[in-house]
C-alpha positions as CSV (number, residue, x, y, z in Angstrom):
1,X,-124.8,-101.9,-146.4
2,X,-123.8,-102.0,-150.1
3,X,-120.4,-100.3,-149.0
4,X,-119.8,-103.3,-146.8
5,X,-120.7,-106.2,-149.2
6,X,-118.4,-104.4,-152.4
7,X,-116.2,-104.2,-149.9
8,X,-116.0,-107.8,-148.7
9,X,-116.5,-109.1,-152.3
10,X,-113.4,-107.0,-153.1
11,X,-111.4,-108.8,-149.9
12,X,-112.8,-111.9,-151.3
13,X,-111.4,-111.8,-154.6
14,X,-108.2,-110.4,-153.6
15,X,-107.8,-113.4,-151.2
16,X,-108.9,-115.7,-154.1
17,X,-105.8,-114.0,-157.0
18,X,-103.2,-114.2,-154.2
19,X,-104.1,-118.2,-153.8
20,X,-104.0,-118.9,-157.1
21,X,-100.7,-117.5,-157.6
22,X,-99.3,-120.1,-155.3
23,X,-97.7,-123.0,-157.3
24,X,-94.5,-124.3,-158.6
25,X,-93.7,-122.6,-161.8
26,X,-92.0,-124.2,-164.7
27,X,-92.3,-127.7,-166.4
28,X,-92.9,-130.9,-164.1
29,X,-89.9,-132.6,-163.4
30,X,-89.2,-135.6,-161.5
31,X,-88.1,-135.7,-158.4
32,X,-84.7,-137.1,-157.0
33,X,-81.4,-136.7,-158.7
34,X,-81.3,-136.5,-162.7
35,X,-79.0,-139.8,-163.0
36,X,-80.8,-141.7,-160.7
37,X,-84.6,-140.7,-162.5
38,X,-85.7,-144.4,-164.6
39,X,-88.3,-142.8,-166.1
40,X,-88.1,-139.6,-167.4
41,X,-91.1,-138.5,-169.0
42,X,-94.3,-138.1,-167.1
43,X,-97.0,-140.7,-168.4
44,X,-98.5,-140.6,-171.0
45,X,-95.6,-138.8,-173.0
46,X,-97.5,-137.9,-175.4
């Protein structure tokens, strides 16, 4: 039985690093063309 839940803890995590991976990378930018963007900046800019 011990094999079995190492083994489904392992599966687990694996599933959990492969999900988190998923994302946009980079800096947020805004969407739409660049010379039609009003506000640049996310809020706050700080």
């Amino acid at each position: 039985m011990r094999g079995a839940a190492a083994r489904a803890a392992m599966l687990l995590l694996a599933a959990a690093a492969l999900l988190a991976a998923c994302g946009r990378v980079g800096p947020v930018r805004p969407p739409g063309p660049p010379d039609q963007v009003t506000y640049p900046r996310t809020y706050p800019s700080r």
